[in-house]
C-alpha positions as semicolon CSV with decimal commas, in nm:
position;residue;x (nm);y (nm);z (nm)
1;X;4,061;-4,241;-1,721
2;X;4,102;-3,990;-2,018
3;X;4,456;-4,085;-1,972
4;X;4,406;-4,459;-1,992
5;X;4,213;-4,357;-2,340
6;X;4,476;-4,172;-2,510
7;X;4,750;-4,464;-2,412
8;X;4,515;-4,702;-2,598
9;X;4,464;-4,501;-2,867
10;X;4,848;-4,438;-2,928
11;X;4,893;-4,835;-2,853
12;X;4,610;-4,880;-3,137
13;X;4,782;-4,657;-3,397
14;X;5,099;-4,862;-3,366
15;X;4,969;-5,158;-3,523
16;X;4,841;-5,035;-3,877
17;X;5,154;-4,860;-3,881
18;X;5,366;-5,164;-3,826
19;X;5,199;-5,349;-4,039
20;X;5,173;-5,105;-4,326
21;X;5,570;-5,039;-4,302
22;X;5,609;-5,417;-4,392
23;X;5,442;-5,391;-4,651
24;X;5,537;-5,096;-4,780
25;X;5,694;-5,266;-5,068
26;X;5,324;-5,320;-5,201
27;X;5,201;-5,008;-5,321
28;X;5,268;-4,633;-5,243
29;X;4,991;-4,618;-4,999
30;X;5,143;-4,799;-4,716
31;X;5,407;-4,524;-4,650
32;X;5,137;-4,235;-4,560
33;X;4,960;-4,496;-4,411
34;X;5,264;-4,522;-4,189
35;X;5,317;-4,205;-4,151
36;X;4,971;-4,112;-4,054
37;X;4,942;-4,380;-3,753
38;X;5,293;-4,264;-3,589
39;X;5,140;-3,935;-3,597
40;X;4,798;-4,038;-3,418
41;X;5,070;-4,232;-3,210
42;X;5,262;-3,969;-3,119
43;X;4,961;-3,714;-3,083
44;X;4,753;-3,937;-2,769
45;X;5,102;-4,068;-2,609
46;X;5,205;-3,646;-2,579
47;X;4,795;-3,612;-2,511
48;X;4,806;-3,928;-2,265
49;X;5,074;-3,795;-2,049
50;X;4,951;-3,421;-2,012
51;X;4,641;-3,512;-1,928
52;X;4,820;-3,748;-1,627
53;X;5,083;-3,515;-1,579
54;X;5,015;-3,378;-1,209
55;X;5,303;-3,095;-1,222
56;X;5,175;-2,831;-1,446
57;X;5,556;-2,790;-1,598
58;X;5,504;-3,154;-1,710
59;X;5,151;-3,122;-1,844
60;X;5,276;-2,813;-1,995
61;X;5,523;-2,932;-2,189
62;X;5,346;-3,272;-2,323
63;X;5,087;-3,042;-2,450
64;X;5,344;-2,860;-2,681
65;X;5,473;-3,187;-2,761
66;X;5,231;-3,339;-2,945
67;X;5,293;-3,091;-3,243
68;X;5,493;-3,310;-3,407
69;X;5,268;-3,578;-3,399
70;X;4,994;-3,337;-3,525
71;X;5,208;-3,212;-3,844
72;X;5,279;-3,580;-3,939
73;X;4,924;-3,657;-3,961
74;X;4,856;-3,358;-4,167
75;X;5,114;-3,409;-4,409
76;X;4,973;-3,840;-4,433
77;X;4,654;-3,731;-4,460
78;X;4,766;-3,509;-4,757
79;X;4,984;-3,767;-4,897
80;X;4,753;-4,042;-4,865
81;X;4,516;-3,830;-5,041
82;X;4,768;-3,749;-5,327
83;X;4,774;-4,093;-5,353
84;X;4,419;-4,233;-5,378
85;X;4,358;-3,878;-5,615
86;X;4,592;-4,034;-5,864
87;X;4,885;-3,742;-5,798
88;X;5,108;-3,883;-5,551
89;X;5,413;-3,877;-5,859
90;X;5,345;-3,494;-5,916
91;X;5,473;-3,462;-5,575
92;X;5,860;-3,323;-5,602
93;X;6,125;-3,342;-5,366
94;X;6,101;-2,974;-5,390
95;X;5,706;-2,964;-5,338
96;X;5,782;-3,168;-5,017
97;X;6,050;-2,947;-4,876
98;X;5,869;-2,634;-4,931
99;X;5,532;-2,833;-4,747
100;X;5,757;-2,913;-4,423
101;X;5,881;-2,485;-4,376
102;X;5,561;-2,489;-4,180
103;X;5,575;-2,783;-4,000
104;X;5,938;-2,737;-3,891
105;X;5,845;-2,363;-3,758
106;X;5,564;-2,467;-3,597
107;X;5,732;-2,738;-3,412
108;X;6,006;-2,509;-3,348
109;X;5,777;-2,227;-3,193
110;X;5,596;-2,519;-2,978
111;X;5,965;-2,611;-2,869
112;X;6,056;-2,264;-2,750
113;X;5,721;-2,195;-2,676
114;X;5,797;-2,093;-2,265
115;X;6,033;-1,857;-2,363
116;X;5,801;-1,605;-2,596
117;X;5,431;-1,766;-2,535
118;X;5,358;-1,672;-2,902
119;X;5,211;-2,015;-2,936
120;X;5,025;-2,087;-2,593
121;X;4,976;-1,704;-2,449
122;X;4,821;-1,896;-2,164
123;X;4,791;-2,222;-1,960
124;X;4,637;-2,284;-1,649
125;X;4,450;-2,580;-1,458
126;X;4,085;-2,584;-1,397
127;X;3,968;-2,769;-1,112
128;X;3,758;-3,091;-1,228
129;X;3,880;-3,000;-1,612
130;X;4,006;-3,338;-1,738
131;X;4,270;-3,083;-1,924
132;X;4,427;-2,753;-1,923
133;X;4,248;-2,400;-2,000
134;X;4,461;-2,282;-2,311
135;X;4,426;-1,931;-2,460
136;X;4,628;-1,969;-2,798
137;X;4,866;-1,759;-2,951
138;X;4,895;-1,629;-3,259
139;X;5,126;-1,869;-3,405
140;X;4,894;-2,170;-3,325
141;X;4,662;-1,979;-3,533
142;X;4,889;-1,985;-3,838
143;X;4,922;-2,351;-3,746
144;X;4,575;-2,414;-3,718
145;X;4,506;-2,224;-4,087
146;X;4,810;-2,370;-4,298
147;X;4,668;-2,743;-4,140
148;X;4,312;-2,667;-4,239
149;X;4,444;-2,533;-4,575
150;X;4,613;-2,845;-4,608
151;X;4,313;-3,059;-4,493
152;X;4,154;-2,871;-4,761
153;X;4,331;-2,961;-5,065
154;X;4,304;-3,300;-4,948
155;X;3,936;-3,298;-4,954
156;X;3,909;-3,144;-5,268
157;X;4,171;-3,377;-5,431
158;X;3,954;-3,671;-5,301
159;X;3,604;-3,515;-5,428
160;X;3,749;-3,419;-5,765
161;X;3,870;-3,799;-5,758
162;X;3,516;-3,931;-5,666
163;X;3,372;-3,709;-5,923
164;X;3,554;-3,826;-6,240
165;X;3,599;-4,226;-6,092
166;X;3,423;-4,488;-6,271
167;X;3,139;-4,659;-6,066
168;X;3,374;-4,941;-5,940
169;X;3,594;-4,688;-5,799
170;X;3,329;-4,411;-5,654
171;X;3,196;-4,612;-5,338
172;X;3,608;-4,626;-5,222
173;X;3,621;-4,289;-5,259
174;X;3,281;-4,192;-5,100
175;X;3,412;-4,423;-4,793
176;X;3,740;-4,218;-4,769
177;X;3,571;-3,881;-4,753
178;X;3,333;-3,969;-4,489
179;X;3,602;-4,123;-4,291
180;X;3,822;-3,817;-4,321
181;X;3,510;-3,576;-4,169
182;X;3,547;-3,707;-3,888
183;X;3,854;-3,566;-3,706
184;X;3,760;-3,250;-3,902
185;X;3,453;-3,186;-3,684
186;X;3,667;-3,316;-3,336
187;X;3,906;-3,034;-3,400
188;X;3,681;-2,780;-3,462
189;X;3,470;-2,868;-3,134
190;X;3,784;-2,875;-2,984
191;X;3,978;-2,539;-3,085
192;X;3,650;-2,400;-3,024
193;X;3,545;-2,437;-2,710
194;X;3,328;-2,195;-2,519
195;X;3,613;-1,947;-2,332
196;X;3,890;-2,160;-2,487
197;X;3,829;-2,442;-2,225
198;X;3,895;-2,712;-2,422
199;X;3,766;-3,040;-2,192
200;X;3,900;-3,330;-2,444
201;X;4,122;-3,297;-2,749
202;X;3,905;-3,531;-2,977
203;X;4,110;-3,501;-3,256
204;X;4,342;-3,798;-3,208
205;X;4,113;-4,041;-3,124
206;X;3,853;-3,985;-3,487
207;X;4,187;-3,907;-3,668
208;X;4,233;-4,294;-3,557
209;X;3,893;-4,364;-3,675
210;X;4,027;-4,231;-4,052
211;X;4,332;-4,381;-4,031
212;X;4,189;-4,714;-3,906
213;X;3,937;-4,648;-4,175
214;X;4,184;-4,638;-4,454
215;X;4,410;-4,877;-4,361
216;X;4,163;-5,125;-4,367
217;X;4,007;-5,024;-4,715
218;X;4,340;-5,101;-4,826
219;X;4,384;-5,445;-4,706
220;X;4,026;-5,525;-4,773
221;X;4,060;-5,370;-5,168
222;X;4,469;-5,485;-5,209
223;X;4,618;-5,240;-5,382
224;X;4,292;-4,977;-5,372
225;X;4,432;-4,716;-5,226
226;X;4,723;-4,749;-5,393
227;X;4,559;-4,692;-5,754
228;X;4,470;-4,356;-5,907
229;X;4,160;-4,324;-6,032
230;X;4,004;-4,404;-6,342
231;X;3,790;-4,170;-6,472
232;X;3,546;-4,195;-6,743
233;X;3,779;-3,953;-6,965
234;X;4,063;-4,170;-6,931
235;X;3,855;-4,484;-7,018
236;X;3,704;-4,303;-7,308
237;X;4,088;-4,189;-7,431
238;X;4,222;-4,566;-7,408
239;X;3,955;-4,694;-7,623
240;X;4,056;-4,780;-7,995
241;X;3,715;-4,679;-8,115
242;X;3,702;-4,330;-8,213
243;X;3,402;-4,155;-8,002
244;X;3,231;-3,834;-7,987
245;X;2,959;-3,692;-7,818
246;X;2,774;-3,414;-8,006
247;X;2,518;-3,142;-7,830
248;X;2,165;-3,211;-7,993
249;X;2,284;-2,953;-8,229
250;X;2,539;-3,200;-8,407
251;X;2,808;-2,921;-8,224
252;X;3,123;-3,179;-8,047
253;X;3,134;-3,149;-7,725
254;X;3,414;-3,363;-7,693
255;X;3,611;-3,649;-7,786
256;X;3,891;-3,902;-7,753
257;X;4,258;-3,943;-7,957
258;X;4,089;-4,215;-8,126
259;X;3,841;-3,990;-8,279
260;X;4,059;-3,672;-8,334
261;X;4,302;-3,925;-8,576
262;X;4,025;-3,972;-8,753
263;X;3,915;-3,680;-8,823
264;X;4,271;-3,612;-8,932
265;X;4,249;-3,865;-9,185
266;X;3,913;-3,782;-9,310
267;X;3,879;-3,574;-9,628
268;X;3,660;-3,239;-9,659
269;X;3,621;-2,953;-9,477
270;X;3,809;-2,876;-9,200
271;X;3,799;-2,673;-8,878
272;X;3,987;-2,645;-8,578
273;X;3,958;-2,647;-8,299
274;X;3,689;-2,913;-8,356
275;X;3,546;-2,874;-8,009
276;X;3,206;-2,638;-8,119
277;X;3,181;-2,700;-8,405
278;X;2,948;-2,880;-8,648
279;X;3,009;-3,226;-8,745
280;X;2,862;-3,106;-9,081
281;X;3,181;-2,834;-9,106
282;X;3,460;-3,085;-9,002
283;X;3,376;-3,461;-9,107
284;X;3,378;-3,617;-9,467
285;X;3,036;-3,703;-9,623
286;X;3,029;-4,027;-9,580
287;X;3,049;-4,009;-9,184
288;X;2,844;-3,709;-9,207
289;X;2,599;-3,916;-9,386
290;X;2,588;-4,162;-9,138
291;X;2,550;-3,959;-8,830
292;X;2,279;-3,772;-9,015
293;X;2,050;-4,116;-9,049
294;X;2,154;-4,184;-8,689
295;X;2,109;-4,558;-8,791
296;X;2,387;-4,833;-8,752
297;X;2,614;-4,837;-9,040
298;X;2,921;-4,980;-9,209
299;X;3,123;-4,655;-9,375
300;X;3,377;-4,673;-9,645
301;X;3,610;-4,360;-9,660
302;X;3,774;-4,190;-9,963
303;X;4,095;-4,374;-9,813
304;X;3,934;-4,705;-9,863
305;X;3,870;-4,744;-9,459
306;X;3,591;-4,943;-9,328
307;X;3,405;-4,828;-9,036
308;X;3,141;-4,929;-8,816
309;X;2,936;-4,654;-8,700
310;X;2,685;-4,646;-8,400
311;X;2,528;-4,343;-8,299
312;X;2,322;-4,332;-8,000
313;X;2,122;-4,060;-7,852
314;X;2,140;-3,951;-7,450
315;X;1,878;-3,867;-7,291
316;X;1,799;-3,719;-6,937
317;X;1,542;-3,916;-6,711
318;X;1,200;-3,663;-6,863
319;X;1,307;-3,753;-7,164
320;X;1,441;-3,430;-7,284
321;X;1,768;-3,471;-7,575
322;X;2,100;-3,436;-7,426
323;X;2,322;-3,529;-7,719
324;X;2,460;-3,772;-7,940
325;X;2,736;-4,049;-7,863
326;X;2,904;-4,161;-8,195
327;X;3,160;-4,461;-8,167
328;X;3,305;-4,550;-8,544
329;X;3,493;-4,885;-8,483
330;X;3,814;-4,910;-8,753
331;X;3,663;-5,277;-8,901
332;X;3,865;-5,246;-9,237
333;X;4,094;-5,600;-9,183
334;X;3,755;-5,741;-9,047
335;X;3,567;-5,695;-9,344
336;X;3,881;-5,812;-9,614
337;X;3,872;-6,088;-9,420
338;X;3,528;-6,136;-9,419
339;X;3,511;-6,083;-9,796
340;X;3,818;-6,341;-9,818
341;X;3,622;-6,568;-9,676
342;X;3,243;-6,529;-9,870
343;X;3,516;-6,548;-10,137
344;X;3,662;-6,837;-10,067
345;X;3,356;-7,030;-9,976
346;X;3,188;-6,937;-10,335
347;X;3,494;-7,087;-10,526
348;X;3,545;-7,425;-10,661
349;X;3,881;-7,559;-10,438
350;X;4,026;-7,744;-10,754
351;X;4,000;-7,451;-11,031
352;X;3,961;-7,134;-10,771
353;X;3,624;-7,002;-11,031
354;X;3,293;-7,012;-10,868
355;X;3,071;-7,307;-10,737
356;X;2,792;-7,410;-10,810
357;X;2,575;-7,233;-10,513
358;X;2,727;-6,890;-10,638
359;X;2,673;-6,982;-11,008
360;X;2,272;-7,028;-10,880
361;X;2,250;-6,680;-10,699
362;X;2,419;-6,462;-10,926
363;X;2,191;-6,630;-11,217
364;X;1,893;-6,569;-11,055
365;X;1,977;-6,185;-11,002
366;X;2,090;-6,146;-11,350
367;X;1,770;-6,321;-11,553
368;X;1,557;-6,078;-11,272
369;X;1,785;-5,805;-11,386
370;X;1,760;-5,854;-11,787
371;X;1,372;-5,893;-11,761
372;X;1,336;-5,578;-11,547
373;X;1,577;-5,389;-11,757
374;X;1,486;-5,586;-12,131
375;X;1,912;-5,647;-12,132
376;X;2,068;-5,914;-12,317
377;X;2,174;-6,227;-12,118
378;X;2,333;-6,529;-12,293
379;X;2,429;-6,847;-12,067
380;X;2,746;-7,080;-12,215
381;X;2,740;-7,468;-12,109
382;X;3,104;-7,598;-12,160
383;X;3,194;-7,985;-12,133
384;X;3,529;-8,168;-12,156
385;X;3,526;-8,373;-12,419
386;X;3,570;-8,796;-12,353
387;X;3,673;-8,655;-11,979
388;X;3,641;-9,034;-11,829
389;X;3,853;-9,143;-12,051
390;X;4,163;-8,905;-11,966
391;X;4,103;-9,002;-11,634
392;X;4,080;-9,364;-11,690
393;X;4,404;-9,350;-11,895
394;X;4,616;-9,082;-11,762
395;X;4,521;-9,067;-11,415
396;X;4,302;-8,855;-11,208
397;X;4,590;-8,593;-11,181
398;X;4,600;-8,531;-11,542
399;X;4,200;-8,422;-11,503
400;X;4,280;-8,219;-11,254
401;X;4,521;-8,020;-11,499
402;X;4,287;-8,011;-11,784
403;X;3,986;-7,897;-11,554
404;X;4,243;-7,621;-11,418
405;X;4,368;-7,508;-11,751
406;X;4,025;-7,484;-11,921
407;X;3,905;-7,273;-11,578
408;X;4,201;-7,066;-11,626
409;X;4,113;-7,034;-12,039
410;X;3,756;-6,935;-11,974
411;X;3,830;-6,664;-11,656
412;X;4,129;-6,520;-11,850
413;X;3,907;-6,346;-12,113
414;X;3,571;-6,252;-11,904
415;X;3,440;-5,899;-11,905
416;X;3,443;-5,748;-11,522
417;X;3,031;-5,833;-11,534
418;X;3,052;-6,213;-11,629
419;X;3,051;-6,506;-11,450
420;X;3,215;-6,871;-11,466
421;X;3,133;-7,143;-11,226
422;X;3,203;-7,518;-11,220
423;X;2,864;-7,638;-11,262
424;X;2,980;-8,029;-11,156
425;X;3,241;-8,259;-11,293
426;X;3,358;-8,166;-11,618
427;X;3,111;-7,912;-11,682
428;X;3,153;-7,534;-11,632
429;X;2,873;-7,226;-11,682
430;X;2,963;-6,887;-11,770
431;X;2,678;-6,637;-11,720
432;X;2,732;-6,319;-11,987
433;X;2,529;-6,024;-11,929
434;X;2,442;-5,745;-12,171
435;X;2,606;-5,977;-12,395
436;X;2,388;-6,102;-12,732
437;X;2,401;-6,513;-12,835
438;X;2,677;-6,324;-13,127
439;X;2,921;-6,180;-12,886
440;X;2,886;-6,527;-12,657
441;X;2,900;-6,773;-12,965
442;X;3,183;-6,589;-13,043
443;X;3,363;-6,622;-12,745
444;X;3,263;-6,954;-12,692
445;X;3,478;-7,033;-13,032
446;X;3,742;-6,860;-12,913
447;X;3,740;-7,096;-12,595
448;X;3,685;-7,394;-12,838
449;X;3,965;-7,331;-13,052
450;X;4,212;-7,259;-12,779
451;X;4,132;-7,608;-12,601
452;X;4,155;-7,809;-12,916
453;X;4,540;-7,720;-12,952
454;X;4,632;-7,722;-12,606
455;X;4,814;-7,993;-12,418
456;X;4,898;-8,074;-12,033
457;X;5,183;-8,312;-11,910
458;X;5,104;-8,675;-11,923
459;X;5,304;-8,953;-11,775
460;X;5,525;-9,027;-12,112
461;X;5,456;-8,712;-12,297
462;X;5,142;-8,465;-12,376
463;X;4,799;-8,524;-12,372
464;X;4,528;-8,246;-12,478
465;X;4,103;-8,271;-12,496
466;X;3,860;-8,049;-12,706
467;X;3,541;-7,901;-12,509
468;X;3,218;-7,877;-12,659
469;X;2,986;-7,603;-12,583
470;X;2,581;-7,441;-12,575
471;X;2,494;-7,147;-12,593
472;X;2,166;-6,985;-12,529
473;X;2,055;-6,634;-12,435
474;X;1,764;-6,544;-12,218
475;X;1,434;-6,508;-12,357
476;X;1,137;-6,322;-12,145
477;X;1,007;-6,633;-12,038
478;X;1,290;-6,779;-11,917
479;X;1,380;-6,834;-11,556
480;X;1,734;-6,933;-11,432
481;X;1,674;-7,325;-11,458
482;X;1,457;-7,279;-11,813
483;X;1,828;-7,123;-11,947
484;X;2,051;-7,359;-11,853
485;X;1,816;-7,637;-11,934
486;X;1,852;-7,432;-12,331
487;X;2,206;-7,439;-12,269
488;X;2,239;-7,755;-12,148
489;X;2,044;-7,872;-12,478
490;X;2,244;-7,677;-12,714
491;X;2,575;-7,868;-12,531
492;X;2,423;-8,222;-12,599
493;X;2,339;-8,118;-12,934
494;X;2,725;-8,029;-12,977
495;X;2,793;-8,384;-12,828
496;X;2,555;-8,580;-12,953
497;X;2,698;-8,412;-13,307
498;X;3,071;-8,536;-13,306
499;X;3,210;-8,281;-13,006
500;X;3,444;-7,988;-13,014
501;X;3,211;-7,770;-13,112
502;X;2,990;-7,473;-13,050
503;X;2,564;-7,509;-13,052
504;X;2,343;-7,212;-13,009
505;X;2,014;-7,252;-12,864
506;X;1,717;-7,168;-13,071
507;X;1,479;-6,913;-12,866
508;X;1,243;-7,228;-12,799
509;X;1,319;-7,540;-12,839
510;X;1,540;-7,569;-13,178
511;X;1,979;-7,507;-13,173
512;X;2,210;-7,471;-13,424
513;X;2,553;-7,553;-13,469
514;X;2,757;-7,235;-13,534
515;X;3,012;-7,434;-13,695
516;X;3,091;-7,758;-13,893
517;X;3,312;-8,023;-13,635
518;X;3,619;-7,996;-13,720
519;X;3,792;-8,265;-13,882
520;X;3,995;-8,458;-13,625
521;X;3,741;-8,374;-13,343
522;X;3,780;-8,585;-13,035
């Protein structure tokens, strides 16, 4: 009957090895996969045949034979492990060479075993045993330690694996390890027996168990067995984001390429090796600054880089500080765009100087800003002069080049604090602060006189229009709409008196032309 078990067992083993040889092309664990069944094969067809052997000479001999069944599933149980670990490509041809000495003696010593009994001192039937008595020789126990050594690394190689695997990975790796304890325990209840009276070699049959095990984790998970492991550390490495986690000290305790090229980058003291020491000692004030608040913030650099920093504190489950995880995300394209765009949307698309909606915000701030601070603030009103009548006569494209050309006259000469903004139509607003009605009513003639010589091409020659303009300047009172309504009064005044011209706006009511028209005024 024992017999009948090992033949199935062997019979069993075939098929995962078949089928993992066809598809070896797959991944690299189908060959130790292969190599692991043909040696559970091997093992319970020698086992089988002993045990059913009735001439001792033949039971003899199958016993020795199954050695080289038993060093193949060693060395795919070590392999397989190499792979699932992640190290199956630090494996040399040389590693593998020096692996098989061994192997190959052990073999050999099983092979010449009747001649020097070094490996079986003894073997005898026991009536009713199901299997021989064997007293072991020293060389089985050289065997038996380089295979357990072997079985060994494996084990480790697969905890260290577990260990450092992501969550997705762990449960895999969890599964292999209790599969491969297993034939562990069968071998040692075997090798052990009480007198050396082994009654059933167990190994084979929960080495199947593993192997069984595996194979189908690998079919069920495709390629799972196949892949190394991912730890956390090599997650951490591939991110973009520079991170570092910091003892609850501020000390680094570690972090990832990311993080140590931008350190490299960032000015101020430096230290190395970084690992130890204070953030304080190593990064630039501004991310020092940052992880000091410990509040989300966006960080400009002396090198003009943008970054997004997050620090976030780990604790354990009581409660008690672990450390500090910093992650400073490079956002520097992200916010020039972003600033492209706020830019974009608060410019007129005909002139390219603000709209309207910007003129209104940055108004408001600066009439809050001159009351708070009792600075000057003068507003300037321009107008086109007889606009609808360019447009009627010369097109709608001819505008268009006036309205650009005066936008381009006004921005040309603003301070680095003012304002201009297409207020609607024909009209523009430029907002002037710390500057007096003076300094503004002298600009504003300065715009005035360069429009009133200037000329844009017109379908069958030159055409050119004068602008008229108010000025007013911000009086405590005043709000944003109570100014431009005083500028906007000063420019009808200048319109209502002949155009091409510059009005100043009384501090109430009253305005005053700061010139005479012009002869020739449009």
């Amino acid at each position: 009957m024992l017999a009948l078990v090992y033949a199935v067992v062997a019979l069993v083993a075939l098929v995962p090895a078949l089928t993992s040889w066809r598809h070896r092309a797959r991944g690299p664990a189908a060959r130790p996969l292969t190599l692991l069944h043909l040696g559970i094969a091997w093992w319970s067809a020698a086992d089988a045949i002993s045990v059913a052997a009735t001439d001792p000479a033949l039971s003899y001999a199958a016993g020795l034979a199954i050695y080289p069944g038993v060093c193949a599933v060693i060395a795919g149980f070590l392999w397989q492990a190499l792979v699932a670990a992640g190290h199956a490509e630090s494996l040399r041809r040389r590693h593998a060479v020096l692996l098989a000495v061994v192997p190959v003696l052990t073999v050999a010593a099983a092979a010449t075993d009747p001649w020097h009994h070094l490996f079986y001192a003894s073997v005898e039937r026991v009536p009713g045993a199901p299997m021989p008595h064997v007293v072991f020789g020293p060389l089985f126990w050289v065997h038996s330690a380089y295979s357990y050594a072997l079985s060994t690394v494996a084990t480790v190689l697969l905890v260290h694996a577990m260990r450092r695997a992501i969550a997705g990975q762990r449960r895999t790796f969890v599964l292999l390890l209790l599969a491969a304890a297993a034939p562990t325990v069968g071998n040692l209840a075997t090798i052990t027996g009480v007198g050396g009276n082994q009654t059933v070699d167990l190994t084979p049959m929960l080495f199947l168990v593993t192997a069984v095990s595996w194979w189908l984790l690998d079919r069920r998970w495709g390629q799972g067995l196949a892949l190394p492991s991912l730890s956390a550390r090599q997650v951490l490495a591939a991110l973009g984001d520079a991170a570092m986690v910091l003892d609850p000290w501020g000390r680094f305790l570690d972090l990832n390429p990311a993080a140590v090229r931008l350190l490299e980058r960032a000015p101020g003291p430096t230290r190395s090796p970084v690992i130890g020491a204070r953030w304080q000692d190593v990064l630039g004030p501004e991310l020092a600054a940052s992880l000091d608040s410990r509040d989300p913030a966006t960080v400009t650099t002396a090198h003009g880089q943008v970054l997004d920093v997050r620090v976030t504190e780990i604790r354990s489950r009581q409660g008690r500080l672990l450390g500090f995880v910093a992650v400073a995300r490079d956002v520097t394209e992200l916010e020039h765009l972003r600033a492209d765009l706020a830019d974009q949307a608060s410019r007129d698309a005909l002139t390219h100087v603000h709209n309207r909606r910007h003129l209104a915000h940055a108004l408001a701030t600066e009439v809050a800003r001159s009351a708070s601070a009792g600075t000057p603030l003068t507003v300037v009103m321009v107008d086109l002069d007889h606009f609808k009548r360019v447009n009627d006569t010369h097109g709608h494209a001819v505008g268009d080049e006036l309205l650009v050309f005066l936008a381009t006259t006004l921005a040309s000469s603003l301070r680095g604090v003012d304002v201009v903004a297409r207020y609607g139509g024909e009209e523009f607003v430029v907002v002037m602060p710390g500057a007096d009605v003076a300094v503004a009513a002298r600009r504003a003639e300065e715009w005035r006189a360069a429009c009133a010589t200037a000329t844009v091409p017109a379908p069958g020659g030159r055409v050119g229009a004068t602008i008229s303009l108010g000025v007013a300047q911000a009086v405590a009172v005043d709000t944003p709409e109570s100014l431009l309504r005083r500028a906007d009064d000063a420019l009808y005044r200048a319109k209502s008196d002949g155009r091409d011209r510059v009005v100043v706006a009384g501090p109430g009511t009253s305005s005053r032309a700061l010139a005479p028209a012009p002869s020739g005024s449009h």
